[in-house]
C-alpha positions in Angstrom: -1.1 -43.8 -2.9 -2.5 -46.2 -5.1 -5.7 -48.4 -4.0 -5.5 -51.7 -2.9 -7.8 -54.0 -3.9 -9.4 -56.8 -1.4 -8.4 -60.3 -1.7 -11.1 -63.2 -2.0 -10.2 -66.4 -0.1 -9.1 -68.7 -2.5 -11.1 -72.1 -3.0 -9.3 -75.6 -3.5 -10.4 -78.5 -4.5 -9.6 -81.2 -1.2 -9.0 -83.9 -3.3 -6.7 -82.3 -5.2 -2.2 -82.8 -4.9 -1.0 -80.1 -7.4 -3.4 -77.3 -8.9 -2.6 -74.1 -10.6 -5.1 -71.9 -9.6 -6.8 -68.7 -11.6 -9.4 -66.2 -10.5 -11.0 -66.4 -13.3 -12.0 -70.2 -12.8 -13.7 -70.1 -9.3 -13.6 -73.7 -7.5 -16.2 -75.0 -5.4 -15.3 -75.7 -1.9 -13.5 -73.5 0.8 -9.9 -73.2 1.0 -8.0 -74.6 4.3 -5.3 -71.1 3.3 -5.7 -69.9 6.4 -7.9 -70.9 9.8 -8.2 -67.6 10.4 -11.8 -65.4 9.4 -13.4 -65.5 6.0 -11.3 -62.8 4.0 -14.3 -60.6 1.5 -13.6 -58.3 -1.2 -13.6 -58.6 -4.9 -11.4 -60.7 -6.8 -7.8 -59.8 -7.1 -6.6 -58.1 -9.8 -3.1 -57.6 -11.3 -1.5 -54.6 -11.1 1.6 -53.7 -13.6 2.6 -50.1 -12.1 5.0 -51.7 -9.6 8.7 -49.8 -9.7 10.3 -52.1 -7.1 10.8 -55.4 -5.5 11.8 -55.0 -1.4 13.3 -58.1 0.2 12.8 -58.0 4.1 14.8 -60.4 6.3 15.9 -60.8 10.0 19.4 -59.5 9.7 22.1 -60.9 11.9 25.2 -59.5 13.4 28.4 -59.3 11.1 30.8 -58.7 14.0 31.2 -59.3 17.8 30.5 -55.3 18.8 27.5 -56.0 17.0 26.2 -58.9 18.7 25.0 -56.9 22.0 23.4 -54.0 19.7 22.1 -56.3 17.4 20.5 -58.1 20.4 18.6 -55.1 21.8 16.8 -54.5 18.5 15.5 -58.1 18.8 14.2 -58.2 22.0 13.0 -54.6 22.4 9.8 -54.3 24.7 10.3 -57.5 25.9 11.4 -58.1 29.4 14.5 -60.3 29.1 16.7 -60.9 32.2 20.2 -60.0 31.7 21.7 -63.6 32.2 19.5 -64.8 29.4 20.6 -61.7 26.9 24.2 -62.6 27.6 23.6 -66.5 27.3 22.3 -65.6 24.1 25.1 -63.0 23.2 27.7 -66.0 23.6 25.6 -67.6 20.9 26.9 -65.9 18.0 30.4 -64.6 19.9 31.1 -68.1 19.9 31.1 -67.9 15.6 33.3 -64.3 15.9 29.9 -62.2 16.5 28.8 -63.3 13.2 25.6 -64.7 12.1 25.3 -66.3 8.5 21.9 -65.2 7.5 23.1 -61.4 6.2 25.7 -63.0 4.2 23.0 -65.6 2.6 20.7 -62.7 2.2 23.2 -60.9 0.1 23.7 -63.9 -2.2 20.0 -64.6 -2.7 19.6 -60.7 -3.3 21.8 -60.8 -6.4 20.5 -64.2 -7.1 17.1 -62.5 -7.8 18.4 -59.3 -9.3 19.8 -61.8 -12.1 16.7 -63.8 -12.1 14.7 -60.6 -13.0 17.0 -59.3 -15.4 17.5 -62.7 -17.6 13.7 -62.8 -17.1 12.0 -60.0 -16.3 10.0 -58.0 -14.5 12.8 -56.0 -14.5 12.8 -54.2 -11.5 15.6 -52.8 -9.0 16.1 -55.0 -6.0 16.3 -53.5 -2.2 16.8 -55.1 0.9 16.0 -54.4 3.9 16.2 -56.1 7.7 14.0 -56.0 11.0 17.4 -55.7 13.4 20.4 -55.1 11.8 22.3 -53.1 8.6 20.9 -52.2 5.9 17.9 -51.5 8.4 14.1 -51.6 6.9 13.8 -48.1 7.3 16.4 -46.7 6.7 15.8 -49.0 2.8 12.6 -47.7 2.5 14.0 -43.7 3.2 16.1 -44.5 0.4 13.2 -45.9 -2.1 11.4 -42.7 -1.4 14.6 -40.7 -2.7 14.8 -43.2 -5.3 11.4 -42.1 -6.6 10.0 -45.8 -5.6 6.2 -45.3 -5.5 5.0 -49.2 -5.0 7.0 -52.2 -4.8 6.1 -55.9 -4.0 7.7 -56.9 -0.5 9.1 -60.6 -0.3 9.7 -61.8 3.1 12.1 -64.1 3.9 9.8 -66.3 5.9 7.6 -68.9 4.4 5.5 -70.2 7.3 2.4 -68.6 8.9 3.5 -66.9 12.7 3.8 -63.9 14.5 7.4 -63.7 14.4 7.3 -65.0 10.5 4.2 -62.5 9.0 2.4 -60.4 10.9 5.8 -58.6 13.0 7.2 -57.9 9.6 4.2 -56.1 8.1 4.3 -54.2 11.3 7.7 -53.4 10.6 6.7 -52.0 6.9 4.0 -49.8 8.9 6.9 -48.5 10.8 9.2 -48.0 8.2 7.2 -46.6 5.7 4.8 -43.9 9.0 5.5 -40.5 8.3 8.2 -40.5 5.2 7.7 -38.3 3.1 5.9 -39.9 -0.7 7.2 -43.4 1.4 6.2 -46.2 -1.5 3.2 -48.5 -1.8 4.4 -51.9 -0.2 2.5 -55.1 -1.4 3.3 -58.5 0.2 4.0 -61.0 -2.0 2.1 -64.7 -0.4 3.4 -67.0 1.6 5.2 -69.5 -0.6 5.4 -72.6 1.2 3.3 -74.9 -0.5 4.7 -73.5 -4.0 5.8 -76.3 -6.0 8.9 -74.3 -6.7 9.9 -74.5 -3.0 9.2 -78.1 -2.7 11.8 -78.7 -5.3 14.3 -76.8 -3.9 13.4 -78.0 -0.6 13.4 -82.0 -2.5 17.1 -81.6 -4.3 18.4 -80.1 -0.7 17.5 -83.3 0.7 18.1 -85.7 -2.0 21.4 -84.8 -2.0 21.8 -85.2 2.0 20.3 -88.7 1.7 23.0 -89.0 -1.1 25.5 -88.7 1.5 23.9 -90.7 4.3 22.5 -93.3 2.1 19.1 -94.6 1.7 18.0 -96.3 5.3 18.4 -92.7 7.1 15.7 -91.6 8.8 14.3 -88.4 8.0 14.1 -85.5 10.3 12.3 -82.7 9.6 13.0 -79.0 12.1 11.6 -75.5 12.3 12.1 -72.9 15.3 9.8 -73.3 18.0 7.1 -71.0 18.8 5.5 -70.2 22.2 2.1 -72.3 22.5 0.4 -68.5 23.2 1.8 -67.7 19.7 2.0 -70.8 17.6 -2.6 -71.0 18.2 -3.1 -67.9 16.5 -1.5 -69.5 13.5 -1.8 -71.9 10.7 2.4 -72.9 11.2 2.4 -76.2 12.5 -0.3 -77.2 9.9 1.3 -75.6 7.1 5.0 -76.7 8.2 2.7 -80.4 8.3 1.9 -79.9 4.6 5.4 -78.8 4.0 7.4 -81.8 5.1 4.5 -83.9 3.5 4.7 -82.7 0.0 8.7 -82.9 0.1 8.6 -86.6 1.9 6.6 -87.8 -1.0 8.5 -86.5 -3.5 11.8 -88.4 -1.7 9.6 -91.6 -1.6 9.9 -91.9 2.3 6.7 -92.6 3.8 7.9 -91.7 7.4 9.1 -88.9 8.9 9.2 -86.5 12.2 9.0 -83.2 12.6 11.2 -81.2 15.3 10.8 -77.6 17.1 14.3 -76.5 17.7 16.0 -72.9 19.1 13.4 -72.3 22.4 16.0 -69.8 23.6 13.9 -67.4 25.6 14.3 -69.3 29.2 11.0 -68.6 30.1 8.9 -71.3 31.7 5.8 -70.7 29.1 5.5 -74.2 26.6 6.5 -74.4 23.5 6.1 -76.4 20.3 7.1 -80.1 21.0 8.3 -82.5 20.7 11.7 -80.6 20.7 14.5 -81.3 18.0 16.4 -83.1 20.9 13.4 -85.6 21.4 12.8 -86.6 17.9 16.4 -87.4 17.8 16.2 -89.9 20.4 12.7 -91.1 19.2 14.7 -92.0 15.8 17.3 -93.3 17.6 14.6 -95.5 19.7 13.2 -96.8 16.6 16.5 -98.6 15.8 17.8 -96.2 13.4 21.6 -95.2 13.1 21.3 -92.4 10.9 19.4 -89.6 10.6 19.0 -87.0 7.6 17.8 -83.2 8.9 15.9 -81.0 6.7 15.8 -77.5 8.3 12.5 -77.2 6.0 11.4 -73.7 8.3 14.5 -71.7 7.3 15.2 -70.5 4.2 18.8 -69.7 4.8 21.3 -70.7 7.5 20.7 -68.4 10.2 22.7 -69.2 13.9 19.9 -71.3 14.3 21.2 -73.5 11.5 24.8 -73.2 12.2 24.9 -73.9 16.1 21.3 -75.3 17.0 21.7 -78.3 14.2 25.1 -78.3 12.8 26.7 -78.0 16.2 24.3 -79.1 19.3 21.8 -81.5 17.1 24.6 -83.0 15.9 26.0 -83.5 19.1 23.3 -84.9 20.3 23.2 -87.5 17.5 26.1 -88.6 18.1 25.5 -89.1 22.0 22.1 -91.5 21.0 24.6 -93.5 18.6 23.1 -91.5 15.1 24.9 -90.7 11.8 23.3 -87.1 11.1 23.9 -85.4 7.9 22.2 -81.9 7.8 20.5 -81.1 4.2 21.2 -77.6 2.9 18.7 -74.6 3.2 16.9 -73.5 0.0 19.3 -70.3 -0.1 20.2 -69.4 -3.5 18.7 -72.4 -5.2 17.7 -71.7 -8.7 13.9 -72.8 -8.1 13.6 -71.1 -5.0 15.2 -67.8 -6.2 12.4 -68.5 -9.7 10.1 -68.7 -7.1 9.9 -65.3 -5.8 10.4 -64.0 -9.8 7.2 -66.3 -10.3 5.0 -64.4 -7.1 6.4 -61.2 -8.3 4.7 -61.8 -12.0 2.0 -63.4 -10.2 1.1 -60.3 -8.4 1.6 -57.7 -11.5 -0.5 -60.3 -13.8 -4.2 -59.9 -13.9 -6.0 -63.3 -14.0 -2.9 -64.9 -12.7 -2.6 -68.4 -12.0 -1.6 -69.5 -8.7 0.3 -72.4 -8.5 0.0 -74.5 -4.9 0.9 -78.5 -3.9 -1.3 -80.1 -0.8 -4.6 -79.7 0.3 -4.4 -76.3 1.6 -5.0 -74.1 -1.5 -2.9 -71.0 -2.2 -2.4 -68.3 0.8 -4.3 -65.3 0.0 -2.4 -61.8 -1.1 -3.6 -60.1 1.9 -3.9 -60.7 5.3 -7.1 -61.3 7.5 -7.5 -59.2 10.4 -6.4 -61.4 12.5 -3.7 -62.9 10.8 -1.1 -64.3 12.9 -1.5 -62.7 16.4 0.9 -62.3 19.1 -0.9 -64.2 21.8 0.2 -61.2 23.9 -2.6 -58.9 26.0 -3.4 -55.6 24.0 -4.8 -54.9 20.9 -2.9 -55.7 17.9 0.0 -53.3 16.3 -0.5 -51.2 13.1 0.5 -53.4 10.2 0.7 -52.7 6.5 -0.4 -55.5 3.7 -3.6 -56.7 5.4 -7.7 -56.2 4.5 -7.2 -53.7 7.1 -4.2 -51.9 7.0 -4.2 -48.3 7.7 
């Protein structure tokens, strides 16, 4: 297997809006990347000898005998009582059993195979998902077979969290423990400062304030997180930093931020304020419409489709509020040239790094304790770390 060399935290200058970083210009002052310990090691360097690119995502039912299967992959080991699986269940039966995101998934899949290919590197494209067809491991079996021996991962999640980082590069332990020549898997960074993203994330909403016109409020939303969960993270900062950078490009000096899709029914807090209460806090401030940016999605997923399109927008409408829902990034061409950028950014020694904000670039590979449960017992193998098996 091919050695992986350690990551230095990146430094930033905290005056700075837009930089372009390279390692071979070091920066004075520490980076605010990640709150987590310092990450040693020498400098990064490019590596060329990748064969692949692996896209890992959530996966979604794509029919109603799915939905209950589907549903015990996601909540394995967790003690769920059977009231709350079904409430949930009747969640996506109530769109035929299917959930957008594998569909979306698909799209940005080819998306990205016809970035590379117009653009290069030009690499084969696989995807794999945590809970549903085409399953992760199942992918990564196949990449073996395929002859695959290292491939950058991109994971469809942008924001710092358990659920978001650290789960998945458990999940590429899993996938990849005890195949036979299973492939080198690299993570490509977090991207959600990339001035790439903020573009896509920009036009998305430029276009909804098109349709809602120019006095709309603007509404920012991300799933919620257990408090336990959301303190071993940089998330709510880094969403912060998000919705900034994109609020200043749409000249609007104000905005909120909402925590939507607490579905677990347990009595433990959560993110606030909710989705619900930033409507009515809009509403409050004598607004009468409302323009919602689901900034902490990268595709519709049934949190999109029912949590905002459907019960958001229900509750708009109760408080007296116009609400017009921006699009995800999805298949956006600066989003999709944003993964093509991180993959040449990762095979390119020297390379620059290109960030927005305050926070510096995230680093390539993951401190030890990067994004923790918040659950008692030492932390799962994960792959793509300093200290990955």
């Amino acid at each position: 297997m091919p050695g992986r060399p350690q990551q230095v935290r990146a430094g930033c200058d905290p005056r700075a809006i837009s930089h372009s970083e390279s390692e071979e210009r070091p920066r004075s002052g520490t980076s605010q990347a990640i709150s987590h310990s310092e990450i040693a090691g020498r400098p990064r360097s490019g590596r060329a000898d990748y064969d692949a690119v692996l896209v890992v995502s959530f996966g979604g039912p794509e029919g109603p005998d799915d939905v209950l299967p589907f549903l015990d992959n996601v909540l394995a080991g967790r003690s769920v009582p059977a009231p709350v699986k079904n409430r949930i269940a009747q969640r996506y039966l109530r769109f035929g059993g299917v959930s957008p995101i594998n569909a979306h998934t698909r799209a940005f899949v080819q998306a990205l195979k016809e970035q590379l290919a117009a653009h290069g590197p030009r690499l084969p494209v696989y995807w794999g998902n945590r809970n549903w067809h085409p399953f992760l491991g199942d992918t990564v079996r196949q990449m073996a077979a395929d002859g695959v021996r290292s491939a950058v991962v991109y994971v469809a999640s942008l924001f710092s969290s358990y659920s978001g980082c650290r789960q998945y590069r458990e999940d590429l332990f899993r996938a990849t423990d005890g195949v036979p020549r299973a492939p080198h898997l690299d993570k490509l960074r977090n991207g959600y400062n990339h001035p790439a993203f903020i573009d896509a994330m920009t036009d998305r909403a430029r276009t909804a304030f098109g349709q809602a016109r120019d006095d709309a409020a603007l509404l920012f939303s991300a799933h919620s997180l257990p408090l336990s969960m959301a303190r071993h993270a940089d998330y709510e900062a880094q969403l912060r930093e998000a919705c900034a950078l994109v609020a200043e490009r749409l000249g609007v000096p104000r905005w909120r931020l909402g925590y939507q899709s607490n579905n677990a029914g347990s009595r433990e807090p959560w993110l606030a304020p909710t989705l619900d209460d930033a409507l009515a806090a809009i509403r409050k401030a004598g607004h009468g419409k409302v323009v919602v940016v689901p900034i902490g999605f990268v595709c519709d997923h049934m949190e999109v489709v029912l949590d905002v399109d459907v019960e958001a927008r229900q509750r708009a409408e109760a408080l007296g509020l116009r609400m017009v829902r921006a699009a995800t990034v999805g298949t956006h061409p600066r989003y999709v040239a944003m993964v093509r950028e991180l993959v040449v950014e990762r095979t390119t020694a020297q390379a620059h790094r290109p960030y927005l904000g305050r926070r510096g670039p995230q680093p390539d590979y993951c401190a030890a304790d990067c994004c923790l449960s918040g659950r008692p017992g030492a932390p799962k193998p994960a792959l793509c770390g300093i200290d990955a098996p």
